[in-house]
OpenMM code with the backbone's topology and positions (N, CA, C; nanometers):
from openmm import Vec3, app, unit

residues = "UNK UNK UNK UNK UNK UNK UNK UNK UNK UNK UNK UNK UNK UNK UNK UNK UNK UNK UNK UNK UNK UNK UNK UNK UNK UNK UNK UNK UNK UNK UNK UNK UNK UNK UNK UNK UNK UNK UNK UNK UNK UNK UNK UNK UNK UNK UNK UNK UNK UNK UNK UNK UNK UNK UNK UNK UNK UNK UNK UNK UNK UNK UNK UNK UNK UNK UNK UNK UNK UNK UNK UNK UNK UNK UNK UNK UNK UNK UNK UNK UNK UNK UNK UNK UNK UNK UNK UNK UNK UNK UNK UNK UNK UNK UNK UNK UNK UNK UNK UNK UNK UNK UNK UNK UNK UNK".split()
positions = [
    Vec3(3.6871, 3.8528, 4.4410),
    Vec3(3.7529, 3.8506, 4.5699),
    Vec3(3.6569, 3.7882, 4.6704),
    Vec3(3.7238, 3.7045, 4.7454),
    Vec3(3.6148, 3.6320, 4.8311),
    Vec3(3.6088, 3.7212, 4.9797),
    Vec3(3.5441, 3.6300, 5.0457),
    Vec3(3.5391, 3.7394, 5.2184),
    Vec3(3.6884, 3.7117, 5.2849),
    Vec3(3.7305, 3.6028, 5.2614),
    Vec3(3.8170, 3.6023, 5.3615),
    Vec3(3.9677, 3.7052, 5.3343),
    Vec3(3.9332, 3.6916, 5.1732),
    Vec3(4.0511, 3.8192, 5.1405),
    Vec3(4.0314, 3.9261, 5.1393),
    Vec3(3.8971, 3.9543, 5.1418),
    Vec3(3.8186, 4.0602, 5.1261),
    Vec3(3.8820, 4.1490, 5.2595),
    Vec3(3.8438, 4.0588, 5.3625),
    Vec3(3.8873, 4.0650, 5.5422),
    Vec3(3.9796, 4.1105, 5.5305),
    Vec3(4.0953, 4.0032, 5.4785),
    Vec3(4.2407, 4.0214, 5.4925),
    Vec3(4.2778, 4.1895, 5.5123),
    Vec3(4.2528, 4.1807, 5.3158),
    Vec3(4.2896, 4.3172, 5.2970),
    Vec3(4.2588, 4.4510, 5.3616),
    Vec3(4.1033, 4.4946, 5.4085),
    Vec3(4.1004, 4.5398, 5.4678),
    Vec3(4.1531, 4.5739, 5.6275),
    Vec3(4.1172, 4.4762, 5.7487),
    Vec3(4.2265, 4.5051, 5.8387),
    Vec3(4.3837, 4.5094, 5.8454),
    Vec3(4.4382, 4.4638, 5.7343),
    Vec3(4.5849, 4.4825, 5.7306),
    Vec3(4.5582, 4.6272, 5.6858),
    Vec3(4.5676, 4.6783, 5.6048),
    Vec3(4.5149, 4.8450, 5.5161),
    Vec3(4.4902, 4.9360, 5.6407),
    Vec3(4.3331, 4.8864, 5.7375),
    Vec3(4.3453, 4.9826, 5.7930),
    Vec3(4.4129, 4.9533, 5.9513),
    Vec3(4.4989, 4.8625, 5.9515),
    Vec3(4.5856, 4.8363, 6.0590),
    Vec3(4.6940, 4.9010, 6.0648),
    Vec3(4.7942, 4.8737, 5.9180),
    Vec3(4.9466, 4.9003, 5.9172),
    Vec3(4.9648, 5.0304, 5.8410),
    Vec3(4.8513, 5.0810, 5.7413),
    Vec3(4.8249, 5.1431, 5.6881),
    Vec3(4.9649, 5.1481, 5.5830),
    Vec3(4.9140, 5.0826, 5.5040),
    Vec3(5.0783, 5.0538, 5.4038),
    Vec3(5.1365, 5.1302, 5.3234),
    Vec3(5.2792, 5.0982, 5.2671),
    Vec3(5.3277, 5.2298, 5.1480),
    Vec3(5.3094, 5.1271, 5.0566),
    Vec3(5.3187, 4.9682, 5.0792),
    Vec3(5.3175, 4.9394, 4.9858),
    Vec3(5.2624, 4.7886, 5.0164),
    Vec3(5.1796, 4.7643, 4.9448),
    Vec3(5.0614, 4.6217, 5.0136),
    Vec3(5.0106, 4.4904, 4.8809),
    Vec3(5.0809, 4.3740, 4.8894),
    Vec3(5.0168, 4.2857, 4.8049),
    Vec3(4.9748, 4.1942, 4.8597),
    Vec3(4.8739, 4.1210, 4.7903),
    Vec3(4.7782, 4.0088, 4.8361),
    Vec3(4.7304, 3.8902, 4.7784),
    Vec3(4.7515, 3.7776, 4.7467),
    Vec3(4.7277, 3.7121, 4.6377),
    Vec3(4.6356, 3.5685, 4.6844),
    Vec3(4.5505, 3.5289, 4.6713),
    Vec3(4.4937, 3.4212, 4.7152),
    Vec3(4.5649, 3.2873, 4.6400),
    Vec3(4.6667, 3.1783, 4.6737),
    Vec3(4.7598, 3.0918, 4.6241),
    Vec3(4.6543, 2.9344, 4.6497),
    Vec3(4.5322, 2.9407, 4.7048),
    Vec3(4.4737, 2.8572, 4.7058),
    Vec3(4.4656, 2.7241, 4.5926),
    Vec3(4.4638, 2.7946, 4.4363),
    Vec3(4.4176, 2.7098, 4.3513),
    Vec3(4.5700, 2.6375, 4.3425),
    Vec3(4.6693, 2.6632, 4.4294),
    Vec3(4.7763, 2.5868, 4.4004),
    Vec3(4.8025, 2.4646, 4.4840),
    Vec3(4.6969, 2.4283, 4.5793),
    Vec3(4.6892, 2.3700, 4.6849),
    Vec3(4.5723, 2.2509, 4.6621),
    Vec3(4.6253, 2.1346, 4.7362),
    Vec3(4.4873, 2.0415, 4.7458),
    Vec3(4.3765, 2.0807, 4.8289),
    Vec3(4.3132, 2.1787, 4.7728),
    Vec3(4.1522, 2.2429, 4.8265),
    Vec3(4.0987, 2.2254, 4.6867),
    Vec3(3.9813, 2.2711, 4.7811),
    Vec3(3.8479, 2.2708, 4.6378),
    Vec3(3.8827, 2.4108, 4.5620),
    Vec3(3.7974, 2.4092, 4.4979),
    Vec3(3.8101, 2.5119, 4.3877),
    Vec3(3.7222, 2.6241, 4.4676),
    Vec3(3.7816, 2.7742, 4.4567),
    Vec3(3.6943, 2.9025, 4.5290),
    Vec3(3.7702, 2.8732, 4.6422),
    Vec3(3.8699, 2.7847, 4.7243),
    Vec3(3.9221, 2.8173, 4.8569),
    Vec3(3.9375, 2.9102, 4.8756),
    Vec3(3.9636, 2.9867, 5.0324),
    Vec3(4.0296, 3.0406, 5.0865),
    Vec3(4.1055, 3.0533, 5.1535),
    Vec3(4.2724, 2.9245, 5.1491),
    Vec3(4.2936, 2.8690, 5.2763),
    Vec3(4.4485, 2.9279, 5.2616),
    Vec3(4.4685, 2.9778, 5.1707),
    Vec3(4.6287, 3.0121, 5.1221),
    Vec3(4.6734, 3.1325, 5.0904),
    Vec3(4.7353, 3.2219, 5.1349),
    Vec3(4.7718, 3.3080, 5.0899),
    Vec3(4.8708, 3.4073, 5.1187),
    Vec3(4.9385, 3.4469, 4.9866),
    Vec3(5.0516, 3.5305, 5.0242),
    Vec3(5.0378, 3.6995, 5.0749),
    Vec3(5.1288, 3.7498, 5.1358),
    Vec3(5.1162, 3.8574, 5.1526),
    Vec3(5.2441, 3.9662, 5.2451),
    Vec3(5.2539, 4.0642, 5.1171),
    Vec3(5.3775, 4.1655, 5.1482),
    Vec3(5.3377, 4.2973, 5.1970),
    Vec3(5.3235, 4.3441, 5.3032),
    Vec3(5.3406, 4.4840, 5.3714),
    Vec3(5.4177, 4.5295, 5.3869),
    Vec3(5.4336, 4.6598, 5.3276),
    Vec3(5.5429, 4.7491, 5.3598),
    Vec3(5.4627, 4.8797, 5.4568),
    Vec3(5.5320, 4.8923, 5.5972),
    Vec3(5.4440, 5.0007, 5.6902),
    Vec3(5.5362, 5.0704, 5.7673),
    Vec3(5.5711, 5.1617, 5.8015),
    Vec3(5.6217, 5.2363, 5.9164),
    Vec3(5.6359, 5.1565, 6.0377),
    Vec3(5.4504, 5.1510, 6.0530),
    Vec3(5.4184, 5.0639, 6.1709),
    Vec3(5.5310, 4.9882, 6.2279),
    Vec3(5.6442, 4.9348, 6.1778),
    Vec3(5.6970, 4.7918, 6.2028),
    Vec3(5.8568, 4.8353, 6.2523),
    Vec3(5.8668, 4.9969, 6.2186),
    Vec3(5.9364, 5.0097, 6.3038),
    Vec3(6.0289, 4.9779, 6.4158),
    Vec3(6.1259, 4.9175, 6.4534),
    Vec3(6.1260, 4.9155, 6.5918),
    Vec3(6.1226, 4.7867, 6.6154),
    Vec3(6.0085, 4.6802, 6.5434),
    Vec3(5.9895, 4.6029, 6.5783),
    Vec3(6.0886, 4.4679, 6.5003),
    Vec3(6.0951, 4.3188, 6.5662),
    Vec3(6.1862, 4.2248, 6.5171),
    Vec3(6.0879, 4.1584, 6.3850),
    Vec3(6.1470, 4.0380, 6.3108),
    Vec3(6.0718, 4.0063, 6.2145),
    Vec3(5.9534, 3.9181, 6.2297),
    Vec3(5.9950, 3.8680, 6.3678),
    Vec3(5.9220, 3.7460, 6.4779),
    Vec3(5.7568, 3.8783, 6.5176),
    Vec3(5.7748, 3.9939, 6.5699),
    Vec3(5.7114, 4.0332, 6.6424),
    Vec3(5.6002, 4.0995, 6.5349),
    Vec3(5.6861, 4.1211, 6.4080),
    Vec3(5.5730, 4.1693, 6.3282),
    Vec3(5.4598, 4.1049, 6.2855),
    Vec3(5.5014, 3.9482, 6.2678),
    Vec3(5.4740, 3.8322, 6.2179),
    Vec3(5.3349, 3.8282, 6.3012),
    Vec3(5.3942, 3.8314, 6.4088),
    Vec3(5.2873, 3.8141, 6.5156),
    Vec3(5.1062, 3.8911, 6.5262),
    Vec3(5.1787, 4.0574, 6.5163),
    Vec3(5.1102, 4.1004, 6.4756),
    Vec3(5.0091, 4.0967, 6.3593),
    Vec3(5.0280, 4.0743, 6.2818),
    Vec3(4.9329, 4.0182, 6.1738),
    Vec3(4.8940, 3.9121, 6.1903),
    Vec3(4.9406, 3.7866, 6.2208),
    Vec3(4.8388, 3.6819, 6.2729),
    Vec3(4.7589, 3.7213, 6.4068),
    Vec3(4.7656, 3.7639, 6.4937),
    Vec3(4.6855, 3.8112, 6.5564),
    Vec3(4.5924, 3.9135, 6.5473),
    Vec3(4.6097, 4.0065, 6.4278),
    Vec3(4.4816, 4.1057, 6.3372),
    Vec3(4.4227, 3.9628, 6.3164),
    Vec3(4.4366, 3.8866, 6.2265),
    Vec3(4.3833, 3.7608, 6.1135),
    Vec3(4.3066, 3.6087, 6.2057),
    Vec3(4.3285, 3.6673, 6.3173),
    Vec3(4.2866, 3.5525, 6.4312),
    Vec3(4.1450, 3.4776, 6.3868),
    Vec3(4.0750, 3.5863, 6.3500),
    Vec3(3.9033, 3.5821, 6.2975),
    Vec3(3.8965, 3.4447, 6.1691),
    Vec3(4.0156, 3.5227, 6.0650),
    Vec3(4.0235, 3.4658, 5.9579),
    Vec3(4.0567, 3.3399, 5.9466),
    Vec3(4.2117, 3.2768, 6.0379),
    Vec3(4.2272, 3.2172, 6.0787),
    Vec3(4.1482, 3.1083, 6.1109),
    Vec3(4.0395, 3.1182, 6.2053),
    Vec3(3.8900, 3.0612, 6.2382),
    Vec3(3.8463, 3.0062, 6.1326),
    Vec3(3.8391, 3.1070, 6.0503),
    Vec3(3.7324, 3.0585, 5.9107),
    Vec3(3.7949, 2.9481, 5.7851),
    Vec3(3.8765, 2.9279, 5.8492),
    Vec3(4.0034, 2.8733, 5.7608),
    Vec3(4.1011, 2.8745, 5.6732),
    Vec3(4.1604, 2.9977, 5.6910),
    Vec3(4.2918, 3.0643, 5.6518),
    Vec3(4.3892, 2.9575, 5.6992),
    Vec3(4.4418, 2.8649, 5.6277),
    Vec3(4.5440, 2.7950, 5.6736),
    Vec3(4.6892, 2.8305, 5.6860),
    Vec3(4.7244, 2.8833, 5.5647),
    Vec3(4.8916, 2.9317, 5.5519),
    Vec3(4.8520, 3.0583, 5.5114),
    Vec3(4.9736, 3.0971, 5.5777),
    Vec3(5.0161, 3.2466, 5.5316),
    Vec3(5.1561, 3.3076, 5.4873),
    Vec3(5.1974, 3.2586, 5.3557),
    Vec3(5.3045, 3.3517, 5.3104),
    Vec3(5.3685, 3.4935, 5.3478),
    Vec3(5.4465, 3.5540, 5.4547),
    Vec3(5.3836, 3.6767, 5.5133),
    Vec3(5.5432, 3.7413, 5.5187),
    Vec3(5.5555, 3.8422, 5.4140),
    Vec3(5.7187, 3.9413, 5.4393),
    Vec3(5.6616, 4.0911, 5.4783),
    Vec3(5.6952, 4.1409, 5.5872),
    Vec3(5.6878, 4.2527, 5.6579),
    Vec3(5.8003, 4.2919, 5.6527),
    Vec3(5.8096, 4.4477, 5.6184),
    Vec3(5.9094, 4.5260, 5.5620),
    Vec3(5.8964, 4.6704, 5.6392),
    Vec3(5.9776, 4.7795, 5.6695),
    Vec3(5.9763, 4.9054, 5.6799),
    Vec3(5.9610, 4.9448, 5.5310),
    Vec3(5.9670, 5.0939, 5.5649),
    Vec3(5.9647, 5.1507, 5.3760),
    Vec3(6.1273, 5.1255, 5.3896),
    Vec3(6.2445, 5.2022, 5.4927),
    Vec3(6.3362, 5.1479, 5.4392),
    Vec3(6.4008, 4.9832, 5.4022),
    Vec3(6.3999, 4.9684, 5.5091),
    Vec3(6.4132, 4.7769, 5.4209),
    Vec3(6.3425, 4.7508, 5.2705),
    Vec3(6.2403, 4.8085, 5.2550),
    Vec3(6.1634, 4.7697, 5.1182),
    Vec3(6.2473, 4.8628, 5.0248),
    Vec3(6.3240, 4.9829, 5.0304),
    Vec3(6.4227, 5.0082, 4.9396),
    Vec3(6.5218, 4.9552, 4.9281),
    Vec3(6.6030, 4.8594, 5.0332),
    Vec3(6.7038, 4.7690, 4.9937),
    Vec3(6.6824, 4.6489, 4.9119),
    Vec3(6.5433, 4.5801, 4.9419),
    Vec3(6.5240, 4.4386, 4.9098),
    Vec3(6.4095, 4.4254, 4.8204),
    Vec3(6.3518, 4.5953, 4.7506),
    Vec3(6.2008, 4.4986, 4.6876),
    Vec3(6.2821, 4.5136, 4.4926),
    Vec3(6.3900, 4.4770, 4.4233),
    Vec3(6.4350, 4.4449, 4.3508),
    Vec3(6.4934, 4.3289, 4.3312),
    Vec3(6.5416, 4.2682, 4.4953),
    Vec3(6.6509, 4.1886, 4.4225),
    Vec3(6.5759, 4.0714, 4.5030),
    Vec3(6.4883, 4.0632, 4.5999),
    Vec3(6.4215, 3.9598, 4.7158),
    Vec3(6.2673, 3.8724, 4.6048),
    Vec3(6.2895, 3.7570, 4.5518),
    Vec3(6.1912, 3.6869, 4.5320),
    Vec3(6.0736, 3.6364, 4.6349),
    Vec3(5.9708, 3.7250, 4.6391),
    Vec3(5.8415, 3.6680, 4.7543),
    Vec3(5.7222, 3.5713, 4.7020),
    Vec3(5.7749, 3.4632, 4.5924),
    Vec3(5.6878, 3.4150, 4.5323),
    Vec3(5.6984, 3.3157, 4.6530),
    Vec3(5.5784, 3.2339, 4.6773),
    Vec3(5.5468, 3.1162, 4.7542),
    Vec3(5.5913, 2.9925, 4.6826),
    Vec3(5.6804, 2.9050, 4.7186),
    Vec3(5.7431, 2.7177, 4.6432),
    Vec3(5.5981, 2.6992, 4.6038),
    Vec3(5.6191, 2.5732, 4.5226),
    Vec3(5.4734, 2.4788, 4.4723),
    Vec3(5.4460, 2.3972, 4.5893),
    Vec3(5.3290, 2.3928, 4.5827),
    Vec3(5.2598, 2.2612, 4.6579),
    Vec3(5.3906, 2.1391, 4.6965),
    Vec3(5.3887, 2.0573, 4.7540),
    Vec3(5.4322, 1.9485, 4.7469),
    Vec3(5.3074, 1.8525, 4.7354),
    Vec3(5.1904, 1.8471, 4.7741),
    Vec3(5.1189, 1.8040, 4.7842),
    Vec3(5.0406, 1.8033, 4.6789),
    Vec3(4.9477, 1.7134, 4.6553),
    Vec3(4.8710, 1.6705, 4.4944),
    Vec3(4.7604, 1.7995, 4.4761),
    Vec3(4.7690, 1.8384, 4.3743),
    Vec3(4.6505, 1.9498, 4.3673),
    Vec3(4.5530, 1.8902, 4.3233),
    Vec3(4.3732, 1.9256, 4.3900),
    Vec3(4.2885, 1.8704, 4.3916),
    Vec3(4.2205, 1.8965, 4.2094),
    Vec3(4.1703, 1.8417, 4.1444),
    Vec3(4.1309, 1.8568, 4.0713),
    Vec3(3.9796, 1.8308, 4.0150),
] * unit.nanometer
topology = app.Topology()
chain = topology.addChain("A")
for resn in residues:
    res = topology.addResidue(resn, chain)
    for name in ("N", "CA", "C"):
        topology.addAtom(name, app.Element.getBySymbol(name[0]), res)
């Protein structure tokens, strides 16, 4: 695990404090070098989000990730869920990230 996911994971964890939390670094699918850190997906399921629209949650986590961001976190794959929404949709909702369009570096 590198730092920048390292990061990730931790302030999302102890931000949203999740029921249910994945993280995947999608870098090697991308034209970067090899060991990037510039891509990555990621599903929270939190209470936290409550209340809130899908726009505003969004927000929230890029603005935890602002740091990361910096360091060069380029994309972010990002589905924010309540626990209930995550009992309607975590069976039948595919959160895999499309392929590259772009040439992967080799």
């Amino acid at each position: 695990m590198g730092r920048i996911e390292d990061s990730i994971r931790q302030k999302v964890q102890k931000r949203f404090l999740p029921e249910w939390f994945e993280l995947e670094n999608e870098s090697s699918g991308h034209r970067v070098p090899p060991g990037s850190e510039t891509h990555f997906r990621l599903v929270v399921v939190s209470p936290a989000f409550q209340g809130f629209s899908r726009v505003d949650r969004q927000r929230q986590v890029y603005s935890l990730l602002s740091e990361e961001r910096e360091q060069g976190l380029h994309a972010l794959a990002l589905w924010t869920y309540t626990p209930e929404e995550w009992q309607k949709v975590k069976e039948e909702s595919d959160r895999r990230s499309p392929p590259c369009s772009g040439k992967k570096q080799v």
